[in-house]
C-alpha positions as CSV (number, residue, x, y, z in Angstrom):
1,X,0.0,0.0,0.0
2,X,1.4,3.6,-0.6
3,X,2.4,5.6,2.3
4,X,-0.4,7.8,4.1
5,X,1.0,11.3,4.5
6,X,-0.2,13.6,7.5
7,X,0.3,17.2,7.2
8,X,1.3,17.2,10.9
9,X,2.4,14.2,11.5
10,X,4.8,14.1,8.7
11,X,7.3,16.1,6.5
12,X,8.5,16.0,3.5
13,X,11.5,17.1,2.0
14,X,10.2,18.3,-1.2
15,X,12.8,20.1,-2.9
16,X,15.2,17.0,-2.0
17,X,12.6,14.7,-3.4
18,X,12.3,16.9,-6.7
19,X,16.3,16.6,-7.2
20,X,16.3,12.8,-6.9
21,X,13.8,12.9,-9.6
22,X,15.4,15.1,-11.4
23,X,18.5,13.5,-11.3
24,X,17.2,10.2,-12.2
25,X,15.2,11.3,-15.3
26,X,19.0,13.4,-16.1
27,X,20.8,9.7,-15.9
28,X,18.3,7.2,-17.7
29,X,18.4,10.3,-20.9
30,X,21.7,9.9,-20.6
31,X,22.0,6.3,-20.4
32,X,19.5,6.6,-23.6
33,X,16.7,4.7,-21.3
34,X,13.3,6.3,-21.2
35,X,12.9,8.1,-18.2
36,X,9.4,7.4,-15.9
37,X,7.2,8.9,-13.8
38,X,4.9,6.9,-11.0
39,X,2.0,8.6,-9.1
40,X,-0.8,7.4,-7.0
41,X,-3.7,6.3,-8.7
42,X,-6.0,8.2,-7.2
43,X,-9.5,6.5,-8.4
44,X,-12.3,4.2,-6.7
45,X,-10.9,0.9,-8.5
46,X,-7.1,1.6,-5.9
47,X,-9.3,2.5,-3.1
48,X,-9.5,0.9,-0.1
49,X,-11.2,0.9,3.4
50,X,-10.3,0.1,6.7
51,X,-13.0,0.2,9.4
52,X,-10.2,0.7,11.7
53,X,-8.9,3.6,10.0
54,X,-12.5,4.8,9.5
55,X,-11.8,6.7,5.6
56,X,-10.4,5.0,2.0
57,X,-7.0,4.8,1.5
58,X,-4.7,3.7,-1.7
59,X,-3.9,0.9,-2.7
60,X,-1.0,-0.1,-4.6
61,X,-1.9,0.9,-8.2
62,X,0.1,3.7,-10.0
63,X,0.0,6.0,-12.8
64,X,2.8,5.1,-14.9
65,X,4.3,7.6,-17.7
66,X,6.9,6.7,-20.0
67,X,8.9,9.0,-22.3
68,X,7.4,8.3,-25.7
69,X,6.7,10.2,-28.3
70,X,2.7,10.4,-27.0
71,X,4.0,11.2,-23.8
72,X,7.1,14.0,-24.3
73,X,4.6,17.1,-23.8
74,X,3.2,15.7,-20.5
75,X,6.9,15.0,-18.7
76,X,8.2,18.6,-19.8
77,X,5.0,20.0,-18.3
78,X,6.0,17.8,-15.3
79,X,9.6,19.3,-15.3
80,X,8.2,23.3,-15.8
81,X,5.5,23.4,-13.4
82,X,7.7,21.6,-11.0
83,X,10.4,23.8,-11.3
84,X,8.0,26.2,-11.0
85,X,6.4,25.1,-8.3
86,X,9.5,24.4,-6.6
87,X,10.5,28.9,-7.0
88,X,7.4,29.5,-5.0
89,X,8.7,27.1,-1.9
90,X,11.9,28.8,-1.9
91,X,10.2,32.4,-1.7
92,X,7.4,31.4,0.3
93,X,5.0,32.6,-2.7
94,X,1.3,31.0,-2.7
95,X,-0.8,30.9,-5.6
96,X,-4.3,29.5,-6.4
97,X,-4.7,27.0,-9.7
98,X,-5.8,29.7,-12.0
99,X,-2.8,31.9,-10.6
100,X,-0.7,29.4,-11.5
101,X,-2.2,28.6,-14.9
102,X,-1.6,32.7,-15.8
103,X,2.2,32.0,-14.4
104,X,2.9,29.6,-17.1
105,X,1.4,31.8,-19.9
106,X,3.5,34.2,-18.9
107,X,6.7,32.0,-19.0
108,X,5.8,30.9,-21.7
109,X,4.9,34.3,-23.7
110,X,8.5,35.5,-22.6
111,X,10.1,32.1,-23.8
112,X,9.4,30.7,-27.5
113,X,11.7,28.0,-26.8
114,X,8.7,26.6,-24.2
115,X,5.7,27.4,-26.9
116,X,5.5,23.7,-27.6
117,X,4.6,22.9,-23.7
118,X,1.5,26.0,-23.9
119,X,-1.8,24.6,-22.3
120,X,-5.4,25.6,-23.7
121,X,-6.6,25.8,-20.8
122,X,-6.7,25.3,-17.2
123,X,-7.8,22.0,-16.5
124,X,-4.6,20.9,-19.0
125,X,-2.8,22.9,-16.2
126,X,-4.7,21.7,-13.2
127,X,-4.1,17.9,-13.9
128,X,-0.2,18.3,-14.0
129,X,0.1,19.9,-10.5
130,X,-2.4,17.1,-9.2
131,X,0.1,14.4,-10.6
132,X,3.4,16.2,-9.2
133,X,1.1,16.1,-6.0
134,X,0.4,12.1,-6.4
135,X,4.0,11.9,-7.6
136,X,5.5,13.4,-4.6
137,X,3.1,12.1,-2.6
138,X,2.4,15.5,-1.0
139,X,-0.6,17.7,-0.2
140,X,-1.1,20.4,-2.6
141,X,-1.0,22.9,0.3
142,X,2.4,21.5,1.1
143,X,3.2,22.6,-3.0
144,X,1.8,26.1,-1.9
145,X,-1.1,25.5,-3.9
146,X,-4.0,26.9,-2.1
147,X,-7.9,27.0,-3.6
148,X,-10.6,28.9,-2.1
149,X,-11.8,26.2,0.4
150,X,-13.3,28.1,3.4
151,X,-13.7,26.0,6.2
152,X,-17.4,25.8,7.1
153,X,-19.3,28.9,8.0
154,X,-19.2,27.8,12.3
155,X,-21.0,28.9,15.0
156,X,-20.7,28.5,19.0
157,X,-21.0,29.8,22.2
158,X,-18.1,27.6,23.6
159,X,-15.7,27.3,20.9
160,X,-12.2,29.2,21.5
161,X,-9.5,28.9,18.3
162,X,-6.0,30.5,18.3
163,X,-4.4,30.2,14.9
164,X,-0.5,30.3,14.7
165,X,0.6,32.7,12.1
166,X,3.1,32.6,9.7
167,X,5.0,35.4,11.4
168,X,4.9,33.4,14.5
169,X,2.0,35.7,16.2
170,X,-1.2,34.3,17.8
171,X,-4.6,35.1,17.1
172,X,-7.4,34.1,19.8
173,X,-11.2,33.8,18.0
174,X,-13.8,33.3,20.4
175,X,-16.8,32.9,18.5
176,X,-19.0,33.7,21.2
177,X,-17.7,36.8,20.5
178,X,-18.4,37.1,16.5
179,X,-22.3,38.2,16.8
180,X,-24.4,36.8,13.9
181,X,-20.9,36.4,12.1
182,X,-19.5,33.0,11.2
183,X,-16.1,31.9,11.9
184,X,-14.6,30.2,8.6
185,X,-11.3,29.1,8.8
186,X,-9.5,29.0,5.6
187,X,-8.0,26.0,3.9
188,X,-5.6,23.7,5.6
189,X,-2.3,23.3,6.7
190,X,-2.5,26.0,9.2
191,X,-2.0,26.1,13.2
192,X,-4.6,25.7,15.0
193,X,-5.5,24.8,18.3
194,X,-9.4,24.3,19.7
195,X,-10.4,25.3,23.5
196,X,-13.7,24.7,24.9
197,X,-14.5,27.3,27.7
198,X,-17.2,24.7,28.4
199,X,-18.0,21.3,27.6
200,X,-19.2,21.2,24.1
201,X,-21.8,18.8,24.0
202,X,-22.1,17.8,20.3
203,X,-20.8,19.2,16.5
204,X,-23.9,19.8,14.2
205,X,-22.7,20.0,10.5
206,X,-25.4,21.4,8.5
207,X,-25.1,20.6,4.6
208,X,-27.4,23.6,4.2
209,X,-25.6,27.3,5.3
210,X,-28.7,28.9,4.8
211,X,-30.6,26.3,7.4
212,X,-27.4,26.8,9.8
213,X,-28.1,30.1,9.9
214,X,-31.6,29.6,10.5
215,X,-31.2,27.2,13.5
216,X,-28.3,30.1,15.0
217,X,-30.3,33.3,14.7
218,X,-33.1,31.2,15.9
219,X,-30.7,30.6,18.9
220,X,-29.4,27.4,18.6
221,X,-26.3,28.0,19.9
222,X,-27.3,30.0,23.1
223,X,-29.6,27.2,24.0
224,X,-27.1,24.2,23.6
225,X,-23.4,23.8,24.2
226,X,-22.5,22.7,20.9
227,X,-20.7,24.0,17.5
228,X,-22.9,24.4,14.5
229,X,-21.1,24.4,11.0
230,X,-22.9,24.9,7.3
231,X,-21.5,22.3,5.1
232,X,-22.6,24.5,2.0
233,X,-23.4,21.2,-0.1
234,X,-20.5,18.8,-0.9
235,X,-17.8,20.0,1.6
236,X,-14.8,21.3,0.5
237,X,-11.1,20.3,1.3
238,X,-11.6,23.5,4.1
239,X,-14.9,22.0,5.2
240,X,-13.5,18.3,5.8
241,X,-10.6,19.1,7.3
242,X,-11.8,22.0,9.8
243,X,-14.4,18.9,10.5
244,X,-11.7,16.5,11.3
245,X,-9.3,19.1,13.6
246,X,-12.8,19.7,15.6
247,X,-13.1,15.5,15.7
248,X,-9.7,15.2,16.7
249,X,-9.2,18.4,19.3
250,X,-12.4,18.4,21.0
251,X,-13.4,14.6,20.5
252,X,-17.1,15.6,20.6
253,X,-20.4,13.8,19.1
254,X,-20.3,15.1,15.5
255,X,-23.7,14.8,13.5
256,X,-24.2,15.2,9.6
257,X,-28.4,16.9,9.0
258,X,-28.8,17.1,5.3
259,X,-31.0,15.4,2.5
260,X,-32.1,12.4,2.4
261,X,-31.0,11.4,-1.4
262,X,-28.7,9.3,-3.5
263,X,-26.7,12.2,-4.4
264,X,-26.4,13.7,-0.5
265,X,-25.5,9.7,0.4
266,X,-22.9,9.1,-2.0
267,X,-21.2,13.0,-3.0
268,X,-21.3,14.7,0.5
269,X,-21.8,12.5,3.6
270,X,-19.6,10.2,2.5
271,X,-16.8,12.7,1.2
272,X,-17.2,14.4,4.5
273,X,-16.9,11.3,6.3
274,X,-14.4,9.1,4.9
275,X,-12.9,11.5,2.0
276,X,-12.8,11.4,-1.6
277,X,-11.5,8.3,-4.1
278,X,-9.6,11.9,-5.8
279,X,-7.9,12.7,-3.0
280,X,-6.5,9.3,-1.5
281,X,-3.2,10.4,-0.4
282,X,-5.5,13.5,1.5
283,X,-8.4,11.5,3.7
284,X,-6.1,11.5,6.3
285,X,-6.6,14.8,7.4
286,X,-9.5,15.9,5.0
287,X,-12.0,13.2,6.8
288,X,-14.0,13.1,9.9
289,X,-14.8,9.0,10.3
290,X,-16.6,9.6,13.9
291,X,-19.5,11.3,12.2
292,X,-23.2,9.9,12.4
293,X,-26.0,10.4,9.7
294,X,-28.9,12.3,11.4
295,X,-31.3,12.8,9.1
296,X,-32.9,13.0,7.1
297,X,-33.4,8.9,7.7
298,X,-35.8,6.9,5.9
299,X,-37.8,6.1,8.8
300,X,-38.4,10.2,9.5
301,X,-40.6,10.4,6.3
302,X,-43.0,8.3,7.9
303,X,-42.5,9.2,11.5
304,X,-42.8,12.7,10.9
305,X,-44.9,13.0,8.5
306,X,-42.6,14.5,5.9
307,X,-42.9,16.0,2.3
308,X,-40.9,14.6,-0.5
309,X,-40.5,14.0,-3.8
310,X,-40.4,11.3,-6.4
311,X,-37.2,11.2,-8.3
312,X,-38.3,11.1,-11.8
313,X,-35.5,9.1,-13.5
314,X,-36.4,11.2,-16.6
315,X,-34.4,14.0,-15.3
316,X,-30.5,13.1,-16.2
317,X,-29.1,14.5,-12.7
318,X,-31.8,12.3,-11.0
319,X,-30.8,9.1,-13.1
320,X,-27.1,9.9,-12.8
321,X,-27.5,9.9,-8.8
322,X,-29.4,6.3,-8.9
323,X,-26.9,4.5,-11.4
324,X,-23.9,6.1,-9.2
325,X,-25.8,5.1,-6.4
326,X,-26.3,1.4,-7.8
327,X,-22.6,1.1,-8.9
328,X,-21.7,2.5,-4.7
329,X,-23.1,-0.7,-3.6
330,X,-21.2,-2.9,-6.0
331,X,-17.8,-1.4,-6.3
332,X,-17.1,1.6,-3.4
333,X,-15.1,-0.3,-0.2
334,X,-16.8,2.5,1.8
335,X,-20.6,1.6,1.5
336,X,-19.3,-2.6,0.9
337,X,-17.8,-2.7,4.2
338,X,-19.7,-4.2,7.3
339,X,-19.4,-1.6,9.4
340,X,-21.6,0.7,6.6
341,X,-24.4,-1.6,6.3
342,X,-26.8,0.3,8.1
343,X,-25.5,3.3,5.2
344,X,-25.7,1.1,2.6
345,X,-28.9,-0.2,3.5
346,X,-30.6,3.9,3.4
347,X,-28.8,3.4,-0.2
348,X,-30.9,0.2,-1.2
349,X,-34.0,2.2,0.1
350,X,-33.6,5.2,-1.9
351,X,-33.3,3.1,-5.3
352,X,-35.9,1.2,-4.4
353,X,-38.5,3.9,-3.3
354,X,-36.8,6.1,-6.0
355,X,-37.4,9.3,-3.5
356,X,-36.1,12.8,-2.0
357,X,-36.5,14.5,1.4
358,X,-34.9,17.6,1.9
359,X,-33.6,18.6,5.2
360,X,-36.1,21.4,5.3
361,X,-38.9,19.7,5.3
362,X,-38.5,19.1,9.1
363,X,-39.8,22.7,9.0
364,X,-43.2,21.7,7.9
365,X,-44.1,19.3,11.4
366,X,-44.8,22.6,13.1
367,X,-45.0,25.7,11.4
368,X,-46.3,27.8,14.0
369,X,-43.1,27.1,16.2
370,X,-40.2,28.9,15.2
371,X,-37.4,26.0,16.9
372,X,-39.5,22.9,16.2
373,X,-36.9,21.9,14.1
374,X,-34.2,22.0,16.8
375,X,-36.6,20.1,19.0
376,X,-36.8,17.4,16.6
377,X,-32.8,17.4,16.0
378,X,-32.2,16.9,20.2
379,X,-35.3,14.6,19.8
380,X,-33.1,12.3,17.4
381,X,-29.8,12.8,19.4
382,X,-31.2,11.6,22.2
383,X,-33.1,9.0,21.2
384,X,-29.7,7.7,18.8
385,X,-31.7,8.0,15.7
386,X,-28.8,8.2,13.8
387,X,-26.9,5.9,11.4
């Protein structure tokens, strides 16, 4: 199996690690052998789970390119966003994806020697700085690579964070403190460390921000000693690992309220949860395994009462979600495991019924009180209706 990589736990050397490569593709030219280049595969089919471990991991499977004549445009690409790449880590310089796609135009403007290695466009760019990643074996954070993954828009009474800087100052966040402002921490690596002034009871992760907000202004938080965090739909790198640091530092209850679909199932419980076929070498530290499926649960429809929908499998979206949903329960190690059958199980229901309950429609059991809904969320955390 390929090494997992921790952004705390672990370090790696990467400049070192680029000159070895470097160096080796230098020798086998001039030993006229083709030079190669391994990554991770990073796809369902070298996925694996360990209920121990709690989120999918690779297994041995590699990309593997070889210098060929279909095959010379990709390796210098390799070699100039590396090198690239590699300039930023020496001056401490960040850049997003499309940043770094502008970069090489430029380079390449100034350079008519490199014209042959110009990309259309930015996905063309985008893939060759995921395969240094899976290459290296590194985090693209560690590459100074950052997106714009905000952490979930948070919310609590109780919470305290003090962030490291890169200066070496501290900043101290109490939420309490924020008003009807979220805290959103950006995108991981960063220092942070989690206090609880008191005991936080439970972690609510919303995969609506609009209905977070709702339950806060509502008063949510002043009525319960928990953290409340918006998902906003299938969660981000920020998202899933601001979800694990809170797992990890705080060791709380964590609970997942969002749709009760194929699509909220397969794309965002279970990327929150136990991360991302994509991002392998990442789950480490962008997955929260401890947390529980709240609702909306199959057996809510009927116990509550609840509106839904039919899925009409004339609508391609709708039909995409049940095939994918289909193919989860025949190929993905996550929902084929033991320990997921209960999971699996709300998947076999929701092809079979062929139906959608949105979160919301907890809202409609008693319109004329304004926090039935959060009544009905302690109801099911009490009574461990959860999966």
């Amino acid at each position: 199996m390929a090494k997992l990589l921790s952004i705390r736990d672990l370090k790696i050397d990467i400049p070192k690690e680029a000159r070895i490569l470097a160096d080796k593709m230098l020798k086998d030219l001039e030993s006229s052998k083709r030079p190669v280049l391994e990554a991770v595969k990073t796809s369902l089919d070298n996925s694996l789970y360990n209920a121990k471990v709690g989120y999918l991991t690779p297994g041995d499977k590699v990309v593997r390119t070889e210098l060929n004549v279909s095959s010379v445009q990709k390796l210098a690409r390799v070699v100039f966003l590396l090198e690239m790449l590699l300039r930023n880590l020496e001056t401490g310089t960040v850049n997003t994806k499309r940043e770094l796609y502008y970069m090489c135009k430029g380079e390449i403007k100034g350079n008519p020697r490199l014209k042959p290695l110009d990309f259309d466009d930015q996905p063309e760019s985008d893939a060759i700085i995921d395969f240094i990643g899976d290459m290296l074996e590194v985090y693209r954070e560690e590459l100074n690579v950052f997106a714009n993954d905000r952490g979930g828009q948070t919310y609590s009474q109780q919470l305290v964070v003090t962030e490291t800087l890169t200066d070496g100052d501290k900043a101290v966040i109490d939420l309490s403190t924020l008003g009807t402002s979220p805290f959103q921490p950006k995108n991981k690596p960063q220092a942070l460390k989690l206090k609880a002034k008191k005991k936080i009871d439970f972690c609510l992760i919303v995969e609506s921000e609009g209905t977070a907000n709702t339950l806060v202004t509502m008063g949510f938080t002043k009525r319960n000693n928990c953290i409340v965090m918006g998902a906003q739909g299938v969660p981000s790198n920020g998202v899933r690992g601001w979800a694990k640091l809170i797992q990890e530092e705080l060791d709380v209850p964590m609970y997942f309220f969002g749709d009760l679909d194929a699509y909220t199932m397969q794309n965002i419980f279970r990327t929150l949860k136990a991360g991302s076929a994509a991002s392998l070498i990442r789950n480490a530290d962008f997955s929260a395994p401890n947390v529980k499926f709240l609702g909306v649960l199959p057996e809510d429809v009927k116990k509550y009462d609840l509106p839904h929908y039919k899925v009409k499998e004339s609508d391609p979206a709708e039909a995409r979600a049940l095939k994918k949903a289909k193919d989860a329960l025949e190929n993905d190690p996550f929902f084929l495991d033991k320990k997921n059958k209960n999971l699996a199980d709300i998947l076999r229901w929701l092809i079979k019924e062929k139906i959608r309950c949105e979160q919301q429609s907890f809202f409609s059991v008693d319109p004329k009180d304004p926090i039935k809904t959060e009544k009905l969320i302690l109801e099911k955390i009490k009574r461990g209706s959860y999966v």
